[in-house]
N, C-alpha and C positions, 0 to 999 in steps of 0.2 A: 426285867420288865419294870417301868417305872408306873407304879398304881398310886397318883398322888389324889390328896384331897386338900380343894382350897376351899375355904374357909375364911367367914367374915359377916359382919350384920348386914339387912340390908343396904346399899350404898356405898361398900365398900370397894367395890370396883372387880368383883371375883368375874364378870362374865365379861369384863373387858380383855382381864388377864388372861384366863382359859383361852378365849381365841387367842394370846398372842404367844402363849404358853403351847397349845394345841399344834401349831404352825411350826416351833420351834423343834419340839422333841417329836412329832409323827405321831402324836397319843389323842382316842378319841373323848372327847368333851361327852358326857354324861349329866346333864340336865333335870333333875325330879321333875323340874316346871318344863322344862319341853316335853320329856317322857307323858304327863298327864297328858299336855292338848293333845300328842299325838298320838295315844291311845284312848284319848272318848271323842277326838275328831274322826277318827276311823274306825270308829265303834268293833274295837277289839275286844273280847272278854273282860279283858282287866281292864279295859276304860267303860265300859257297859258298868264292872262292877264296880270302879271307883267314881261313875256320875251318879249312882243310885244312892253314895255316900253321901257327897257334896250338896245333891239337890235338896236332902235332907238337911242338908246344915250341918252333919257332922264329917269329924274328920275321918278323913280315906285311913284304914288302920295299915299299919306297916309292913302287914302282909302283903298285901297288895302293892303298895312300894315298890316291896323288896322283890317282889313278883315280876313288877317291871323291869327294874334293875338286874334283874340276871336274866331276864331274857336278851335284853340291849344289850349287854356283856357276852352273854351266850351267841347272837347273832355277829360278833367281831373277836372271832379268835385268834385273827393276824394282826392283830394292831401290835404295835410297841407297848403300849400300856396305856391309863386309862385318868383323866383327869373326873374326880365326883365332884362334882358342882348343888350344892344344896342339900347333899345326903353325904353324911347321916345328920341327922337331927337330933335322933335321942340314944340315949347308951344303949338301948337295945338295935338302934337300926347297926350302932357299930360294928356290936359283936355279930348281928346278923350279916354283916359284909364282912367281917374278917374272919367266918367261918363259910361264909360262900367261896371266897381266894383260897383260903385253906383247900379246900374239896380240889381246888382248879389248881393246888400245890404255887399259889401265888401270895402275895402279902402284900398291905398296904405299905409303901415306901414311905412316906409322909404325911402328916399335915400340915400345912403350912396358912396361918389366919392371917388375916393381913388385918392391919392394926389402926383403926381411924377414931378419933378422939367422935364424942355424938352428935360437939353442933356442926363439926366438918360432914358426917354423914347426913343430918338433916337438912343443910346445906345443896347439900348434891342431889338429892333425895328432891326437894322442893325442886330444882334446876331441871331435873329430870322429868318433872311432872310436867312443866311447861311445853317441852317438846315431845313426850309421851302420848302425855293424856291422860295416864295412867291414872284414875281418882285418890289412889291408896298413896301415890307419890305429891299429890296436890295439897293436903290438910296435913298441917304441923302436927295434930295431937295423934292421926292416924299414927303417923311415921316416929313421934313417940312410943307409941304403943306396938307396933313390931322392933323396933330397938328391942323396947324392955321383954318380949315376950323371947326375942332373942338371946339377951344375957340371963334366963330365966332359965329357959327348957331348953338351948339347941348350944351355950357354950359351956354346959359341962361337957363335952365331947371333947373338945380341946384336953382337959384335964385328964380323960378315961386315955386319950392317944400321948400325952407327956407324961402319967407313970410308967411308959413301955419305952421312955424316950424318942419318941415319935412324933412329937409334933413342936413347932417351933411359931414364932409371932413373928410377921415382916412388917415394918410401918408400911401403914397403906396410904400415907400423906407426900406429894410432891408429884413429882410429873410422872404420865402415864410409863416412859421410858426407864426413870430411875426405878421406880418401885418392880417394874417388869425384871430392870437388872441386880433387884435385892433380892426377887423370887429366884430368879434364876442362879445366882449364890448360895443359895440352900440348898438347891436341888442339887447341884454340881456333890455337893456332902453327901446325899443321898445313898 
């Protein structure tokens, strides 16, 4: 079973790739950011308990995350394996998913980050806001400020997954095809 995780700041292209990654190997895409909307758009327990966080201003804690994520995981036990998009974030979300697969006698097969220099991602980032809309992709300093909040708190993970030799860096610079076919390079090692 191929249980990858891609990995990258924002504007790196991970939810381009996962769909073309997804299609490729039969493995379902796992979203944090889709998991929320569609657990407090359908006011499920865990989206009830994670809007009561948010309305508040703080952050959803990882229980609740992790809460979502293995029930998503838990509601697809036939898939091929499982691409995580946006989790883990912090070293504890890690080991709370590589001791969730443990339970399920499975393992993370990789991480694989993809690799974009900051003004290529603010770049993309501003580009994206244009036909978004998205406010958060619209202002420079935002998109500064989840950069850096990102190389702060969410890429020591990388490091917690390369002392297990487990995760590897793909440049994430060039055309949506090549970089699809650097990912798919790594994986093939898997």
């Amino acid at each position: 079973m191929l249980n990858l995780i891609l990995f990258g700041p924002p504007g790196s292209g991970k939810g381009t790739q996962a769909n073309k990654l997804v299609e490729k190997y039969s493995l379902l895409h796992i979203s944090t950011g889709d998991l929320f909307r569609y657990n407090m758009k359908n006011d499920t327990p865990l989206g009830i308990e994670a809007k009561s966080y948010i309305e508040k201003g703080d952050l959803v804690p990882d229980s609740v995350t992790i809460n979502m994520l293995k029930a998503k995981v838990n509601e697809n036990p036939d898939v091929a394996g499982y691409i995580f998009d946006g989790f883990p974030r912090t070293i504890a979300q890690a080991e709370a998913l590589d001791n969730f697969l443990k339970e399920k006698g499975q393992s993370v097969s990789g991480l694989l980050a993809l690799d974009v220099p900051d003004e290529e991602l603010i770049k993309r980032l501003l580009e994206r806001g244009k036909d978004s809309g998205r406010k958060d992709d619209q202002d420079e300093s935002i998109i500064a400020n989840r950069i850096d909040v990102y190389n702060k708190e969410t890429a020591p993970v990388f490091d917690f997954y390369k002392k297990q030799n487990r995760a590897d860096k793909v440049l994430g610079v060039g055309t949506i095809e090549n970089i699809f076919e650097r990912l798919c390079s790594m994986i093939f090692w898997m």
